[in-house]
N, C-alpha and C positions, 0 to 999 in steps of 0.2 A: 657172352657179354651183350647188353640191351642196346640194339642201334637201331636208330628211330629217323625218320624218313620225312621231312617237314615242309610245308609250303608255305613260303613269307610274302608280306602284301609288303610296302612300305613307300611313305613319300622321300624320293630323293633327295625334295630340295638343300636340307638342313646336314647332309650326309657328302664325305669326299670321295663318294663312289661306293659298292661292293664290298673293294676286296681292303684286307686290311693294312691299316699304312703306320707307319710310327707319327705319334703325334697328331693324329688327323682322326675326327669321327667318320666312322664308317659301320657299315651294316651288320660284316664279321665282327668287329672287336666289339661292337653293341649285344651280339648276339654271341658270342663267346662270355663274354663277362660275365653274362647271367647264365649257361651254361655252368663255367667254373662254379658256381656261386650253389647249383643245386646237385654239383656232381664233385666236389669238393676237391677237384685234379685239375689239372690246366686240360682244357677241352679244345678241340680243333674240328671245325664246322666246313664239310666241306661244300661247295657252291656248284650247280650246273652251269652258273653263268657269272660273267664279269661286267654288271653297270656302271656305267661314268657318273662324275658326279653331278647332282640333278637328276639323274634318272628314275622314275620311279619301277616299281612291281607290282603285279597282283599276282602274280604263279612263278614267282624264284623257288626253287627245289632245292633245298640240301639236305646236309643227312650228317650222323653225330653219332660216337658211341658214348654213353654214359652208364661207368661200371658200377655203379654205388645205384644207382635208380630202381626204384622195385616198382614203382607203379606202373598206373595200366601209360598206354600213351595219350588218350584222353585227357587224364592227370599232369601227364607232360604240358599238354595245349597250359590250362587253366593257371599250370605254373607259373611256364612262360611269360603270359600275358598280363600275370600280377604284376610283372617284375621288370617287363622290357619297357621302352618309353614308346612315348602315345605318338610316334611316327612310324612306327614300326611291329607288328603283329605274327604271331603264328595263326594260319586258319586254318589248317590242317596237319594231323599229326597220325602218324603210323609206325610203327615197328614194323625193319625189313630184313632180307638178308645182310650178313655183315660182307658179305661180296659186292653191295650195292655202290656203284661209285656215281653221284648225280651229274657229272660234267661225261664222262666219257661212256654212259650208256644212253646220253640222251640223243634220240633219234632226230627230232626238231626242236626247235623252239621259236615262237612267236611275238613279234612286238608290235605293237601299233601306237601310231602318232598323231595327234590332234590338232588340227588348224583352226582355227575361229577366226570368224568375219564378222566384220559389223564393227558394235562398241565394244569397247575393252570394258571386261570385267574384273575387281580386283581377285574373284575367289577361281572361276575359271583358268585367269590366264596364271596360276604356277601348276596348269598341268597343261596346257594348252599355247601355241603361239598365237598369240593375234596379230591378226590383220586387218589392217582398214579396209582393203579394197576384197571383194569376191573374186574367189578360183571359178573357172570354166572345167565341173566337175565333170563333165564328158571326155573334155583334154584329158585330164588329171588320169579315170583311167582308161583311156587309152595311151597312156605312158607308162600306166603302171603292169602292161601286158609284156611289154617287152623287156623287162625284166624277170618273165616265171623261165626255168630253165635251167641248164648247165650253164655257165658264163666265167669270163676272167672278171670278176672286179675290183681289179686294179685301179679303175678310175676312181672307185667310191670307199677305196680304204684309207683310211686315216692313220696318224700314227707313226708317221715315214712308211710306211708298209705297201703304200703305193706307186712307186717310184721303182724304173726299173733296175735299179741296181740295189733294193732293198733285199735283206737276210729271208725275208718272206719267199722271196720269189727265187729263193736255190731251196727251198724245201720239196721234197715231191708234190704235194700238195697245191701251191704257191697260192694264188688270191684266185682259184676257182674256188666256187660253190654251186650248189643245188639250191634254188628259189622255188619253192613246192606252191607257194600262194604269195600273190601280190596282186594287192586290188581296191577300189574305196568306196567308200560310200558314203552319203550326206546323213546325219544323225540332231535331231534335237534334244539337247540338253537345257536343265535351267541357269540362267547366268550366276544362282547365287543361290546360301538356303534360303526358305521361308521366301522366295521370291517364284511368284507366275511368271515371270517374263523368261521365253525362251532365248537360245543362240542357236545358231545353225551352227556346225562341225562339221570337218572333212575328214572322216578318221579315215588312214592308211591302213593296212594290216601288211603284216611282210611275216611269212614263214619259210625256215629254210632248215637245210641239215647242220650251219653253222654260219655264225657272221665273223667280219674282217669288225676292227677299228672303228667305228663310227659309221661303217658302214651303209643303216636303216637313216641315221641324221643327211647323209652325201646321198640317199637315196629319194628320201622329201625334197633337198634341196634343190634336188633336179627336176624334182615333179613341179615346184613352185614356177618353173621358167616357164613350163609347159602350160599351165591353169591359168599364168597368165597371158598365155599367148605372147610369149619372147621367142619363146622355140617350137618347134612340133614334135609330136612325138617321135619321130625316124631321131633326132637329135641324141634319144637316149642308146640306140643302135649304135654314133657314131662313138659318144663315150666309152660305151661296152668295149669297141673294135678297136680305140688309143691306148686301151688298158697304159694308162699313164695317169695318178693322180692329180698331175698336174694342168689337165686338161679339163677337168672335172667343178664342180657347183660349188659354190658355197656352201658350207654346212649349218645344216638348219637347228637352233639352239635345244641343247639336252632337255627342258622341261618339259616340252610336249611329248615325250618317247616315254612309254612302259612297256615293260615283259611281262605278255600277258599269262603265257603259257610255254611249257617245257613239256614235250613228248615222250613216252618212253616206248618200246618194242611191247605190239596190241595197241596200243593207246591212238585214237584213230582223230589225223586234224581235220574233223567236222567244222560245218559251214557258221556255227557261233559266234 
């Protein structure tokens, strides 16, 4: 049976997240719909990862089987893409093993989050937060060191999942994770198309073997205290060591967050 292995770009804004919900546009039932439609069965799309809503993508991995399909997967792409709506894309397409499962072979995956400074732009800021004042991107990462590692983040999971009496935290597992890369850097962008004028950007990256709730937004939110010189970075230490959500930053708003990238076993997270 032909099962095909896909990477979706897609702007969050207009979508209630990922995964699929009754009544609610979302990315699955977007991309199921036209599935059924060229595989003429009810099709089930499965996801490596779960976005909130606003979130965007450029490297969401999923994977399908479609038993009626005889073309190449190229063919699939071109299908796709007639068919889905203009927020959402396939840009790449593969035929894999039917063993392949995108959520629980993926080794990382990575997001990174956008701050802008300066003037608000209307086309920048629905992927970016703005801000009027400038981060002290030095602070910035040197806060974001102390998060690469094994850690409880408890303090940074959303969800009720941070919270020591959460169903999270009798699992074996509980709100530890591995943080492989976290780090930032200042980026120029244009505020808009057809426009010279640049904006500076603070883009985050955060790569891990798996995220909590909200986790990368409570992990900006913390860096924002830092850039601005409210806190130092040992601050983010003392977070890590309350593992209690309750102790923890404001959450920094879903627009400025995309998944850039999903790892598989070989697949190597390069300095990109």
């Amino acid at each position: 049976m032909p099962y095909f292995r896909m990477t979706l770009a897609y702007d969050g804004t207009d979508f209630a997240g990922s995964q699929i919900q009754p009544n609610r546009r979302t990315v699955q039932g977007e991309l199921e719909r036209v599935l059924e439609e060229i595989a003429a069965v009810p099709t089930r799309a499965i996801f490596a990862g779960r976005t909130d809503r606003g979130v965007h993508a450029l490297g969401q991995v999923v994977a399908a089987r479609l038993p009626a399909w005889s073309g190449s997967a190229h063919d699939l792409l071109r299908t796709l893409n007639a068919r889905l709506p203009s927020d959402l894309a396939v840009i790449d397409a593969a035929s894999c093993p039917e063993s392949f499962n995108p959520r629980f072979e993926a080794a990382w995956r990575e997001y990174r989050y956008w701050i802008a400074s300066g003037g608000a732009s209307p086309f920048l800021g629905r992927y970016a937060w703005n801000r009027r004042t400038d981060l002290d991107g030095d602070a910035v990462r040197a806060g974001t060191e102390r998060f690469v590692g094994t850690h409880d983040f408890a303090s940074f999971a959303g969800g009720g999942e941070g919270v020591p009496w959460s169903q999270r935290a009798t699992k074996p597992r509980g709100t530890a994770r591995t943080i492989f890369r976290c780090d930032s850097r200042e980026i120029l962008t244009r505020v808009g198309p057809c426009s010279d004028v640049s904006a500076r950007v603070l883009e985050v990256r955060v790569a891990a073997d798996g995220f909590l709730p909200h986790m990368v937004r409570n992990i900006v939110g913390a860096l924002l205290h830092v850039g601005q010189g409210r806190r130092n970075p040992d601050w983010i230490d003392q977070l890590l060591a309350e593992r209690d959500r309750r102790c923890g930053p404001a959450m920094a708003p879903a627009h400025g967050l995309t998944l850039t990238r999903v790892g598989y076993s070989g697949e190597i997270l390069d300095e990109n």
